[in-house]
C-alpha positions in Angstrom: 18.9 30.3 69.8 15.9 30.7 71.8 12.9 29.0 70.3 10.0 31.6 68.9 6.7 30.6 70.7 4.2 30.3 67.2 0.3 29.1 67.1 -1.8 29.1 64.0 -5.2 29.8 63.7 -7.3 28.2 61.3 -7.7 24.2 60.5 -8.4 24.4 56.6 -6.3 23.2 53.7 -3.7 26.1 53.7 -3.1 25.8 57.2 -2.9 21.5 57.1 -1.0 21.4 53.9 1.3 24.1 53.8 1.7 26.3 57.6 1.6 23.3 59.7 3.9 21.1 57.9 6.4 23.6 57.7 6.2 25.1 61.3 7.0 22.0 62.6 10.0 21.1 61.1 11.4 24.9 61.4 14.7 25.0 63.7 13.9 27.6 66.3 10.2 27.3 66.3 7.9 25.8 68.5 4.4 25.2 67.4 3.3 26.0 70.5 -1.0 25.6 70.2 -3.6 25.4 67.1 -7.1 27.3 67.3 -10.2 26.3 65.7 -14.1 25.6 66.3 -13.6 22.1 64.7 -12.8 20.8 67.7 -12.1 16.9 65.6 -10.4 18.7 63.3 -7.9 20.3 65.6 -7.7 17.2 67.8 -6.4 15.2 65.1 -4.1 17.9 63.5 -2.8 18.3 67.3 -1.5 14.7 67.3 -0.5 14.6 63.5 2.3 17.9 64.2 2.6 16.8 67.9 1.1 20.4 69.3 0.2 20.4 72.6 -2.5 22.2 73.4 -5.8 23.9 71.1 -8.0 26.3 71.6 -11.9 27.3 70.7 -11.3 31.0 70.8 -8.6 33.1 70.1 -8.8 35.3 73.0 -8.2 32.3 75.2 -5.0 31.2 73.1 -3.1 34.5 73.0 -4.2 35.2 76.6 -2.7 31.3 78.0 -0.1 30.8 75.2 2.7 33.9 76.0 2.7 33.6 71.9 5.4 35.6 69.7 3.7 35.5 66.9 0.7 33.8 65.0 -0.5 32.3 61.6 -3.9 33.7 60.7 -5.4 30.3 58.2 -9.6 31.6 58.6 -11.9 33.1 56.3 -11.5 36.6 55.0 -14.1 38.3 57.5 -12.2 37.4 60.4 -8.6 38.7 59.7 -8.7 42.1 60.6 -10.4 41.6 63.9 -7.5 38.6 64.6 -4.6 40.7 63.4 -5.6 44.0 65.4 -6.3 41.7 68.5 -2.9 39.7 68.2 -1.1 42.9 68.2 -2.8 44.5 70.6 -1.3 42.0 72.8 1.9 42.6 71.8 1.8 38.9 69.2 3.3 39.3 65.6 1.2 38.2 62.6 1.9 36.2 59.5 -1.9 36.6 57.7 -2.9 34.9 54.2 -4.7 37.7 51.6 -6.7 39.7 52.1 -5.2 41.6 55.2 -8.6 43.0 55.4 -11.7 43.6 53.9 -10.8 47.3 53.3 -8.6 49.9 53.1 -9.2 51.6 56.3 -8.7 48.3 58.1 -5.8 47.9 56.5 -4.0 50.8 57.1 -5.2 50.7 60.9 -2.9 47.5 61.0 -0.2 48.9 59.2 -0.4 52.0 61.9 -0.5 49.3 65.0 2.0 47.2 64.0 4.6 50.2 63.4 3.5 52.0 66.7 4.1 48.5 68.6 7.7 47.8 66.6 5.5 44.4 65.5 5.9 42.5 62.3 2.2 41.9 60.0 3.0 39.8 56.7 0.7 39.3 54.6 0.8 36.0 52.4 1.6 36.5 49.3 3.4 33.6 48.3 4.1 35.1 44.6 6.8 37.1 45.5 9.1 34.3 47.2 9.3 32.2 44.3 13.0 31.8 42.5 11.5 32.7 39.1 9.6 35.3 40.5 13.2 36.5 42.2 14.7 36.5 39.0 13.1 38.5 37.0 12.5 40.9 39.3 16.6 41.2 39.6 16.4 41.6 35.3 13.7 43.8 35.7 15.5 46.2 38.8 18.8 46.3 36.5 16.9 47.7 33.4 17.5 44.8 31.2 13.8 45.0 30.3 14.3 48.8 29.5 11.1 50.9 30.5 8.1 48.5 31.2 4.6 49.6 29.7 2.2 46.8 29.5 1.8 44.2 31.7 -0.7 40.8 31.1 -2.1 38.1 33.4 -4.6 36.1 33.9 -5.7 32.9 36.1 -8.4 30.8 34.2 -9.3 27.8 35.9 -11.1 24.7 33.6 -14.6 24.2 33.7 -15.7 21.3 36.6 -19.3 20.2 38.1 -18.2 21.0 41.9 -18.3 24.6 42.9 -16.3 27.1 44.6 -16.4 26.8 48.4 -16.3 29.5 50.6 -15.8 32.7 48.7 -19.5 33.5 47.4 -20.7 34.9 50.6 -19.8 38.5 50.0 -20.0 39.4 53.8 -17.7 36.8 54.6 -15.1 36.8 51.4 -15.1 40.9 50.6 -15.9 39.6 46.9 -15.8 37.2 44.7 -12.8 35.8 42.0 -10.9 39.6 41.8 -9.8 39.7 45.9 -9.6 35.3 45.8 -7.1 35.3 42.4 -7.0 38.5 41.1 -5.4 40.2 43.9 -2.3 37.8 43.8 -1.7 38.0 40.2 -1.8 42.0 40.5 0.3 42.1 43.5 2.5 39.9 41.4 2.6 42.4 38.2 3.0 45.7 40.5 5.7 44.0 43.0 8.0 43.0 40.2 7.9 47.0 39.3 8.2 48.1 42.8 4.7 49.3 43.3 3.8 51.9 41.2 1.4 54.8 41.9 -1.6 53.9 40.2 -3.6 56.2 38.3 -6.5 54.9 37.6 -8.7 51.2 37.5 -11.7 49.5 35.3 -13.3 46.4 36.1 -15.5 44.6 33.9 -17.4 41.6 36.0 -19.2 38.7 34.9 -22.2 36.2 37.5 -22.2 32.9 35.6 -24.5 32.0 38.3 -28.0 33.1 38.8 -28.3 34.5 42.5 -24.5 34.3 43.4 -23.6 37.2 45.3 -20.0 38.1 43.6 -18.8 37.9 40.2 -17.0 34.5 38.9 -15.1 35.9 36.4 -14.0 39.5 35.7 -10.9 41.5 33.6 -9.3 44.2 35.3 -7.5 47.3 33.8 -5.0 49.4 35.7 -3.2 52.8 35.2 -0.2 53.9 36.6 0.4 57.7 37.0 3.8 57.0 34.5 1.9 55.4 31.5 2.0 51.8 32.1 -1.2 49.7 31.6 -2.0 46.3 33.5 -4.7 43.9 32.0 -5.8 40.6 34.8 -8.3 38.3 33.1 -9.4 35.6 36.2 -12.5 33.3 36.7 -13.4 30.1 38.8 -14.6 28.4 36.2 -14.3 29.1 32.6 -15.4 26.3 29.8 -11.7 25.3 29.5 -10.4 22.0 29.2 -7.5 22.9 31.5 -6.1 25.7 33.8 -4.4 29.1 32.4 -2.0 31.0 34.1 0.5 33.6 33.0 2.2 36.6 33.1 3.7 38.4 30.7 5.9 41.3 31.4 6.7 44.0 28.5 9.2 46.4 28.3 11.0 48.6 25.7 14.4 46.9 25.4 13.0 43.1 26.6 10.1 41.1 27.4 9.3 38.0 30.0 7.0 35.7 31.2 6.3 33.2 34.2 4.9 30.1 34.0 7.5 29.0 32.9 10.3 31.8 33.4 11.4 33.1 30.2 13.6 36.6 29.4 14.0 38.1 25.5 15.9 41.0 25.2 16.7 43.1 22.1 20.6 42.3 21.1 22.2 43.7 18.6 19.6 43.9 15.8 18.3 40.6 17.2 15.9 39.0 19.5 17.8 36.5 22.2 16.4 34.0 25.0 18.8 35.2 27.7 17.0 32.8 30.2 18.7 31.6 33.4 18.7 27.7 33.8 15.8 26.5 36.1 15.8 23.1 37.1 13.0 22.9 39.3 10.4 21.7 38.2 6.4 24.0 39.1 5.2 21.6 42.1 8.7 22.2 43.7 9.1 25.6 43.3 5.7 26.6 44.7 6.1 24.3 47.6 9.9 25.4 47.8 8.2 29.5 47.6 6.1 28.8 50.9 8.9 27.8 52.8 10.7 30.5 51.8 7.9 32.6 52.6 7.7 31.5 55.9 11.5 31.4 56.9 11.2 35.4 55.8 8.4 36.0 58.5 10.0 34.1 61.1 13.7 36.0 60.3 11.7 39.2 59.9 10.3 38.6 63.6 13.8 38.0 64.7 15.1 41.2 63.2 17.4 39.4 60.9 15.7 40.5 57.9 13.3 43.5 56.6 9.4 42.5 55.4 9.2 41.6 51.9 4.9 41.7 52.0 4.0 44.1 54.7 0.9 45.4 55.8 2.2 48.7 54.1 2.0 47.0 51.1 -1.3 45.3 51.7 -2.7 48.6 52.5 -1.6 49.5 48.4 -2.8 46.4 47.3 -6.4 46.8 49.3 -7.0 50.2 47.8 -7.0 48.7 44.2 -9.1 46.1 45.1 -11.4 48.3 46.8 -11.1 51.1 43.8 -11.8 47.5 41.3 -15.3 46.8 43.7 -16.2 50.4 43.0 -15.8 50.5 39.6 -17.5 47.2 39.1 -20.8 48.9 41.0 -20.8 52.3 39.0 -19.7 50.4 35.6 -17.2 53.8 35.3 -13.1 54.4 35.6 -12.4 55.0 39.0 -9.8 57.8 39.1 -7.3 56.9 42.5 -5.6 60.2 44.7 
């Protein structure tokens, strides 16, 4: 099997503990060249996974490099303008959320790639996971019944050292809703195979005098059939430890993740009908990116169809984006 030629852009954490460790020891892959303006940074990540060459500028990378596809690691501001230049030159794109800052962006990506027969991922890690896997499969097969309330929420403990690099608005598109938020509701909506939404409230809170985006924030969301959506997410509530969860409700069962666990309604009774999980959190996240990256590179080989397209990010942007407005005008926004 021909080797796919792969570079990734970005020297941050994502890209040094999960993209690069992985690309290299993928059969069929050659990490062909890494892209950054640390230029220390990207020396000593180019000896650690043994790539050959780096790169300043992007342009100079796709333009030298002959690349089949590329991993977009940067800052939020800069992964439209990557993406629609990697597939303008024919390159497929795995990109971490957000796609884009907007919708319109989004969509012109979606557009692009399907015109050039190109593949854009977006990284949403969430749906790879087995748990995540499992209950969707429950959930598919109606052993939930009709699901009509949905509750998550990422609260992370109170610390001294701040957030880095989300409270430039211009930079990040926002604040906690598009850094957490958005993976927790593209969890909830991908398990019930993206619903039409009717309608979203946001309620946002600055803990921080002079920040630019909120810090924490609760979401509401509508879908057109009846079902409501509550996401509760901050960066730093006055907890003594981290909260995650979802909880999944439906009218013949209920679940939750965090851990995985199914109840379903059976015969006047309430029953844990649970599949055994072994793995333990640490390896089933780590085990979800590598699943997550397999996909894209089997999805670029035509072996397999896109489980987080640009399609769906253009969904997932326009709830975001519908979240920011409602947050401005303190009002419902109503979605077409």
């Amino acid at each position: 099997m021909e080797k796919l030629k792969v570079g990734v852009i970005g020297a941050g954490s994502i890209a040094q503990i999960v993209h690069l460790p992985i690309l290299e020891k993928m059969e069929g892959v050659e990490l062909a060249a890494i892209c950054d303006v640390d230029d220390k940074k990207i020396k000593n990540l180019s000896e650690k996974f043994h790539i050959p060459r780096w790169y300043f500028l992007i342009d100079n990378m796709i333009k030298y490099e002959k690349l089949d596809a590329i991993h977009i690691c940067t800052p939020s501001i800069h992964h439209y303008p990557m993406c629609f230049l990697a597939l303008k030159n024919g390159v497929n794109v795995f990109v971490e959320k957000p796609i884009s800052l907007t919708v319109q962006e989004a969509q012109k990506l979606h557009e692009l790639a399907e015109n050039n027969g190109l593949t854009v991922m977006v990284g949403m890690q969430n749906r790879f996971r087995d748990d995540v896997s499992i209950l969707k499969d429950f959930i598919d097969n109606d052993e939930l019944g009709d699901i009509y309330y949905i509750k998550a929420g990422w609260l992370k403990k109170w610390t001294k050292t701040p957030v880095q690099g989300w409270y430039e608005k211009k930079d990040s598109g926002g604040g906690v809703m598009i850094d957490l938020g958005i993976q927790l509701i593209d969890l909830g909506l991908y398990l019930i195979s993206l619903p039409e939404i009717y309608s979203v409230r946001l309620y946002d809170y600055e803990l921080t005098p002079d920040l630019e985006v909120e810090e924490a924030a609760l979401a509401v969301i509508k879908t057109k059939a009846g079902l409501t959506m509550t996401v509760e997410v901050s960066w730093k509530m006055h907890l003594e430890h981290d909260v995650s969860y979802t909880h999944i409700f439906g009218k013949k069962g209920s679940a939750y993740l965090n851990p995985l666990r199914i109840n379903k309604e059976l015969h006047g009774n309430l029953v844990n009908v649970t599949p055994l999980i072994t793995e333990d959190k640490t390896v089933r996240y780590k085990k979800s990116y590598e699943t997550e990256i397999n996909h894209f590179i089997n999805v670029v080989r035509g072996e397999e169809k896109n489980k987080s397209s640009a399609k769906d990010a253009t969904y997932m942007m326009k709830i975001i984006n519908a979240l920011s407005e409602s947050a401005k005008t303190n009002k419902e926004v109503f979605l077409s």
